[in-house]
Wavefront OBJ file of the C-alpha trace (Angstrom):
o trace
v -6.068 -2.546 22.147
v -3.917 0.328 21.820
v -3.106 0.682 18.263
v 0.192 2.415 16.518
v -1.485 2.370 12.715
v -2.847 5.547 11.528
v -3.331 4.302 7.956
v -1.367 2.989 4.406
v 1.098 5.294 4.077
v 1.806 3.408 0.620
v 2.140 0.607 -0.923
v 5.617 -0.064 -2.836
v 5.323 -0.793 -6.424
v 9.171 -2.002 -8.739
v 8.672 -0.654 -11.656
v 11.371 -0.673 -14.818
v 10.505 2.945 -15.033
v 10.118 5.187 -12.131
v 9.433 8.791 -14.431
v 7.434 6.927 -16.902
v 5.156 5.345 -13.824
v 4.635 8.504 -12.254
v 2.188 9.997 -14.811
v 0.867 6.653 -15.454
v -0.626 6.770 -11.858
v -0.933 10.593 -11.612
v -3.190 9.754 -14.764
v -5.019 6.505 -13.818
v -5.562 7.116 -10.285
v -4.823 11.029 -9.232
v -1.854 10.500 -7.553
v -0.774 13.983 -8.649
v 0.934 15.408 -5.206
v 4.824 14.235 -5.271
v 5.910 13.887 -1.605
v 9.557 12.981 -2.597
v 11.703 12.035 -5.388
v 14.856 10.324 -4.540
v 17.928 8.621 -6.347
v 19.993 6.804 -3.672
v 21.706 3.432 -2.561
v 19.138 1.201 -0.627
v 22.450 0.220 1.848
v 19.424 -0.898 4.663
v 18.121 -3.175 2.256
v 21.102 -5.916 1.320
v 18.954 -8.417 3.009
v 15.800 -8.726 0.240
v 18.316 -7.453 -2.319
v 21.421 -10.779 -2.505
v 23.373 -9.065 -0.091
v 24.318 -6.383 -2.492
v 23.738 -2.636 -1.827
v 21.888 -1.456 -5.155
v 21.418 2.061 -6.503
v 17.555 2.385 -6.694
v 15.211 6.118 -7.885
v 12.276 6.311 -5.360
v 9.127 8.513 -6.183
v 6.153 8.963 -3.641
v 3.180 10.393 -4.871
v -0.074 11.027 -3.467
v -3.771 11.955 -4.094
v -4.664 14.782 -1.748
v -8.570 13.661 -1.753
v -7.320 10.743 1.026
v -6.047 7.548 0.783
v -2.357 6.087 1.327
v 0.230 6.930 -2.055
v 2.024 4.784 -4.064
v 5.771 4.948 -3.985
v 7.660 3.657 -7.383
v 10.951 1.873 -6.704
v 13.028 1.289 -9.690
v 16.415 -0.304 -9.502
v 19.106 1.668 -11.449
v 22.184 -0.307 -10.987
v 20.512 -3.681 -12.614
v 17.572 -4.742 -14.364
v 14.379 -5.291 -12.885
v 13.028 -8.774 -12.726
v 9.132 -9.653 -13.765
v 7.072 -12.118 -12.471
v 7.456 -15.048 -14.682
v 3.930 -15.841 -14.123
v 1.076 -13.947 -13.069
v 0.196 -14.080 -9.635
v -2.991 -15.764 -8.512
v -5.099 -14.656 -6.095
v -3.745 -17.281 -2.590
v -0.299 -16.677 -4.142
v 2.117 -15.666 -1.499
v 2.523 -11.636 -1.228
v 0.478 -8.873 -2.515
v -1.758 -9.684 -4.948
v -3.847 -6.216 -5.665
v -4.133 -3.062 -4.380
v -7.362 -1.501 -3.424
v -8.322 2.005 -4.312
v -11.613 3.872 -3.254
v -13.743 5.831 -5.408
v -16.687 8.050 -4.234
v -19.070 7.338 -7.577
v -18.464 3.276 -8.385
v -20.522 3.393 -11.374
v -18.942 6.777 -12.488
v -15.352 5.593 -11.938
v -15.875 2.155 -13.905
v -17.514 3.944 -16.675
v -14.284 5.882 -17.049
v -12.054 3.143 -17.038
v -14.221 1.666 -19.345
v -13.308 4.133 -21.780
v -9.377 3.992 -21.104
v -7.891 1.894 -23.582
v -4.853 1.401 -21.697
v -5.963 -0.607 -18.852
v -8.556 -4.022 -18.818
v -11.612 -3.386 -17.033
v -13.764 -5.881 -15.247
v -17.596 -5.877 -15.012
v -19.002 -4.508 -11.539
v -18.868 -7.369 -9.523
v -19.970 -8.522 -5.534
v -17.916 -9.008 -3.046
v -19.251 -11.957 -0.501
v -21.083 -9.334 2.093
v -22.538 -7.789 -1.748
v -20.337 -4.976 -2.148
v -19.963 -3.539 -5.831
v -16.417 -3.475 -7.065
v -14.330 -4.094 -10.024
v -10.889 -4.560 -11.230
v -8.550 -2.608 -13.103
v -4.767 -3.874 -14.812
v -2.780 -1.654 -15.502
v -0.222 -1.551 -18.747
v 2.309 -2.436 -16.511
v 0.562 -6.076 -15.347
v -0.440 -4.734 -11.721
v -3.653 -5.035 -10.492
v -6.346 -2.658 -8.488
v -9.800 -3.790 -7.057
v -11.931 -0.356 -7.160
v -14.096 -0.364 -4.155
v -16.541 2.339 -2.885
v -15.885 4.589 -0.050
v -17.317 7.396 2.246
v -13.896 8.083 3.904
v -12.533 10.990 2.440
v -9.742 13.956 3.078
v -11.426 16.375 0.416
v -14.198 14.646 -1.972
v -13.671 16.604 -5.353
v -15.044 15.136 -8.613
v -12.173 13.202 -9.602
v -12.717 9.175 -11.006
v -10.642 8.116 -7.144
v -8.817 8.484 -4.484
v -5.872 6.969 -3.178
v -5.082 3.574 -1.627
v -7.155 2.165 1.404
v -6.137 -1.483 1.500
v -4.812 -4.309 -0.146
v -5.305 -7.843 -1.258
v -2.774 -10.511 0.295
v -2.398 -14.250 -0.165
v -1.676 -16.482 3.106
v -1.028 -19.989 3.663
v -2.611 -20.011 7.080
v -5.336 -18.141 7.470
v -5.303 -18.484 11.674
v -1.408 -17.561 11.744
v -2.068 -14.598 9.612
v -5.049 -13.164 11.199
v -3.487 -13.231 14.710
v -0.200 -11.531 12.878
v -2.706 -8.097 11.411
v -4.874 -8.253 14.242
v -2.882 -8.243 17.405
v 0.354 -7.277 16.001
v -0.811 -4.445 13.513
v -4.252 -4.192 15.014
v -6.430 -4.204 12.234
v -9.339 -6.206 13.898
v -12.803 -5.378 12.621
v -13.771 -8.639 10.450
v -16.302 -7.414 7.815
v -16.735 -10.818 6.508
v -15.009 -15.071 6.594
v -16.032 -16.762 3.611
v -14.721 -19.773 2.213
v -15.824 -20.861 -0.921
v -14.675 -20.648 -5.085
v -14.114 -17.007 -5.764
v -17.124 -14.993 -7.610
v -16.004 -12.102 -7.973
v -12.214 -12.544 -9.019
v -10.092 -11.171 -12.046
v -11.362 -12.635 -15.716
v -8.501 -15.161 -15.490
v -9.980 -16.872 -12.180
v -10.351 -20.095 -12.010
v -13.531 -20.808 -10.861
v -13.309 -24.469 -9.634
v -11.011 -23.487 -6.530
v -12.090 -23.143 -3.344
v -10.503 -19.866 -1.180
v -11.048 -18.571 2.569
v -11.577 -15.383 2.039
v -11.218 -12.875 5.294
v -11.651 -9.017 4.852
v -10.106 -7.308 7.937
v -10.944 -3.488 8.201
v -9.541 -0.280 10.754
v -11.618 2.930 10.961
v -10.412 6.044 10.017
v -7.770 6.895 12.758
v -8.742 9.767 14.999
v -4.833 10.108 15.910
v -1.251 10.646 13.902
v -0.176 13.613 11.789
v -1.967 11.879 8.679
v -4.652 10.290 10.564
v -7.790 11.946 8.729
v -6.055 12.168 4.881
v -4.890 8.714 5.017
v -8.475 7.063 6.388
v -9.248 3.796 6.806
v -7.609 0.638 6.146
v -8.747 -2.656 4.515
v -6.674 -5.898 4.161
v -8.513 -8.760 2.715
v -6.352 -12.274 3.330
v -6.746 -14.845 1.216
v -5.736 -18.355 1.369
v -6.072 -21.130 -1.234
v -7.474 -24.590 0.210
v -6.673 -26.815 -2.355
v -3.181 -26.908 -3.058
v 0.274 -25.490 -1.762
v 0.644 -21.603 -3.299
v 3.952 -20.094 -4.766
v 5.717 -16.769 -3.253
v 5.215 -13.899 -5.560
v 8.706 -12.997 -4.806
v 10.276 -16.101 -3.966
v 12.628 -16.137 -6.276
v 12.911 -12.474 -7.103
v 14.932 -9.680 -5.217
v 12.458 -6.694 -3.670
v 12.299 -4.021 -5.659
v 11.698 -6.125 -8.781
v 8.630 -5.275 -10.825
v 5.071 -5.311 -8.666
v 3.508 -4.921 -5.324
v 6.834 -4.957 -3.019
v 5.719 -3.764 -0.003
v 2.572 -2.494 2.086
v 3.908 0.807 4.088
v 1.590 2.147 7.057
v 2.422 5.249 8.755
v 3.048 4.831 12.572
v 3.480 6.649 15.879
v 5.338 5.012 18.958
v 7.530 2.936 16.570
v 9.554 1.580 19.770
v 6.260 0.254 21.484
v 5.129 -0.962 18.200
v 8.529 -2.601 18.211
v 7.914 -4.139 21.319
v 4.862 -5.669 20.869
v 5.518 -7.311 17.645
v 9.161 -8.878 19.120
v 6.555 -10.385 22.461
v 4.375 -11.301 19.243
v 7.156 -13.097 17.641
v 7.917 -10.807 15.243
v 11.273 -9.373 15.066
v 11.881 -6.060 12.951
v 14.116 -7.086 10.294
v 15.250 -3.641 9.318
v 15.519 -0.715 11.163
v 16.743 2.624 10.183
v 17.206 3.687 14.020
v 17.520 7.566 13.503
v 15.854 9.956 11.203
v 16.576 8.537 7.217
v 16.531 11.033 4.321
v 14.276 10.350 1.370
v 14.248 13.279 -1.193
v 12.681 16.293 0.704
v 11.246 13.681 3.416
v 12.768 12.036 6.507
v 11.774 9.511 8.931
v 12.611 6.233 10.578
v 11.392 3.505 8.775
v 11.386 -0.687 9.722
v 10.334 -3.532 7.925
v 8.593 -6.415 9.527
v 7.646 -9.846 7.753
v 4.168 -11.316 7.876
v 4.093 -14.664 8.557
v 4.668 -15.439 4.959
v 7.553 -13.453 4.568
v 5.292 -10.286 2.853
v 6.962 -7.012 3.586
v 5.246 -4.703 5.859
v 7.089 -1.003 6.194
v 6.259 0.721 9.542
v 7.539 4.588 8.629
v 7.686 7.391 11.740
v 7.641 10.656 9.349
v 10.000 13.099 10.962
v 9.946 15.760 8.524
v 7.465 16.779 5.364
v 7.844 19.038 2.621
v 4.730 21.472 2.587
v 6.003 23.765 -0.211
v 9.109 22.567 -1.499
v 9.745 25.483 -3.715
v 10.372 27.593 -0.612
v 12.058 25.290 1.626
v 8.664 25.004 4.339
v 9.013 21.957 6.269
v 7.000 20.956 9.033
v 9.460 18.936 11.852
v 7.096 16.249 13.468
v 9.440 15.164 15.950
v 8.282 18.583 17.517
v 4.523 18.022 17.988
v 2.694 15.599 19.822
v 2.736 11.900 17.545
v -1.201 11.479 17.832
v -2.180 15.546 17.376
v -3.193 15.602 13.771
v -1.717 18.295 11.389
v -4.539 21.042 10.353
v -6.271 20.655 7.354
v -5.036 23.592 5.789
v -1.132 22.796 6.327
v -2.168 19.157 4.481
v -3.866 21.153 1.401
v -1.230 23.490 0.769
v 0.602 19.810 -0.576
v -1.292 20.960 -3.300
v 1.665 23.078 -4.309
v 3.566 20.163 -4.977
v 1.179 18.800 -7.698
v 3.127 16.590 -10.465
v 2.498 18.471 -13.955
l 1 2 3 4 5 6 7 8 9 10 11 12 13 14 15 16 17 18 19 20 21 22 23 24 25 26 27 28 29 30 31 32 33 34 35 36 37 38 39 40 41 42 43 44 45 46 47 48 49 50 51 52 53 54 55 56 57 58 59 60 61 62 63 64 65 66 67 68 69 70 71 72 73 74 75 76 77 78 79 80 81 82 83 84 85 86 87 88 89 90 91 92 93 94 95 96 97 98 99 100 101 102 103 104 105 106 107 108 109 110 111 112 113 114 115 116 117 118 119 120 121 122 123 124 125 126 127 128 129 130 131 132 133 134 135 136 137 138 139 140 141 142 143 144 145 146 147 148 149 150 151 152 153 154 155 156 157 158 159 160 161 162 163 164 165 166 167 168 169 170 171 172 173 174 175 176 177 178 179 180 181 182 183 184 185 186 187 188 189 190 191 192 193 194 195 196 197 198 199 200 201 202 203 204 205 206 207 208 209 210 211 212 213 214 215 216 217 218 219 220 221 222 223 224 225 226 227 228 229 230 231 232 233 234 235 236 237 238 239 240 241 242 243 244 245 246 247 248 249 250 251 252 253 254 255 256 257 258 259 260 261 262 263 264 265 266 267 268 269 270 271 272 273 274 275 276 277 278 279 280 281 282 283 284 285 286 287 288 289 290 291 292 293 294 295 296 297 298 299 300 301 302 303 304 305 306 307 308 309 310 311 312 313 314 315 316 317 318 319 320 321 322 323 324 325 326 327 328 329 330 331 332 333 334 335 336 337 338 339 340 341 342 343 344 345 346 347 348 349 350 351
């Protein structure tokens, strides 16, 4: 299958405060590159947001040794809502984020030491993986896995963002949805069973299909190699009906809102999903300004109603300081951008 995913571009996070959250993750995770910082009205949005166009400050930051970014969406002309109840894992939405490390026993043994964040024992996935979970002060939570996929591989505790953990209410209706729509299709493991390896406040009496879907490090895109691979793990809860993480929430409230993945061909993309049965719910059309960045960006729903941005970058800022841009709509969408133009984003490193 032709495929239009080159990798998590990011995955949205509401926070209550977007400055404040942008050294927390600079500091927890090394997302120290700022690719924009933006203060604008999401007008696009109205639809997840009561049918009211809401200021909102958007920060992207990134961690230059691969992975996707995390971009921090705070509302500014109301006040963010939190979950009244922490999500479970089967709950509708995103549940966790995953984020790779090169050293799993280094990395836990320095969040071990961090005060500011709980820290699970290693753990074993079901194909007996080591991970472990990390929540943050902020109530969001990250499953730490190991990886070998990496932009540059400096001594740092991680990298960015490879995947993410979602909850589905049917497990056949979802696969079909990230497989033929999205085409993430490599199935690393299907097991159904009460979760082992799950955050302290598991239950451990419940029984879960668990289905880890994976995509390769893409060989094509302008961010094909510093982006990497992809993991979504679904997970859907047999034993009783789940709630919507959102569901009664406006995006952009605090927690995972979003799962971003940069694309080329957006139109064919497009195309497919509307044969699919998936209709593109927002769509910016033309190139959209974001801070320094542009692009076209559409959202998509999952068969849950979990947000899934599709962004076509159109323009980066390389080093912002002296206005160099690099204009993707110029080059060819699957010739990947030399290495060196992606480390001078270095210059843009959040202090």
């Amino acid at each position: 299958m032709e495929t239009f995913i080159t990798g998590i571009q990011q995955v949205g996070i509401g926070v209550s405060n977007a400055e404040t959250a942008k050294y927390l993750y600079r500091d927890l995770f090394g997302m120290d590159i700022l690719l924009f910082e933006d203060t604008a009205s999401a007008t696009l949005m109205t639809r997840y947001t009561g049918n009211e166009v809401h200021r909102r400050k958007a920060i992207l930051s990134m961690n230059l040794n691969g992975g996707g970014g995390l971009e921090l969406w705070q509302f500014l002309s109301r006040k963010p809502s939190y979950c009244a109840i922490a999500p479970e894992p089967g709950d509708l939405g995103i549940f966790a984020v995953k984020i790779k490390t090169a050293d799993l026993a280094s990395a836990h043994g320095s969040f071990l030491q961090n005060d500011t964040v709980k820290t699970s024992p290693v753990l074993l996935t079901p194909d007996s993986k080591e991970h472990f979970w990390v929540e943050d002060s902020l109530g969001n939570l990250f499953d730490v896995i190991s990886s070998n996929c990496w932009f540059n591989n400096k001594s740092i505790t991680c990298g960015g963002v490879t995947g993410v953990i979602i909850g589905v209410s049917d497990m056949e209706k979802s696969l079909k949805f990230y497989k033929e729509i999205l085409g993430i299709d490599e199935i690393m493991y299907d097991h159904t069973g009460i979760i082992q390896d799950g955050p302290a406040f598991q239950e451990k009496s419940k029984t879960f299909r668990r289905v880890l879907l994976r995509k390769n490090k893409s060989i094509a895109g302008a961010f094909g190699h510093l982006l990497g691979s992809v993991e979504i793990e679904l997970v859907e809860r047999r034993d009783k009906a789940t709630r919507k993480i959102f569901g009664d929430r406006f995006w952009g409230d605090c927690g995972f809102i979003h799962l971003c993945f940069d694309v080329t061909h957006m139109d064919k993309l497009k195309d497919r999903a509307s044969k699919g049965g998936y209709s593109f719910t927002v769509d910016s059309a033309g190139s959209f300004e974001m801070g320094e960045a542009a692009g076209r960006f559409c959202y998509v729903e999952d068969p849950d109603g979990t947000l899934i941005e599709l962004v076509e970058t159109h323009k980066i800022p390389v080093i912002k300081k002296l206005g160099l841009y690099v204009n993707l709509k110029k080059r060819k969408s699957e010739k990947a951008l030399p290495r060196w133009m992606l480390n001078l984003l270095a210059l843009n490193k959040i202090r």
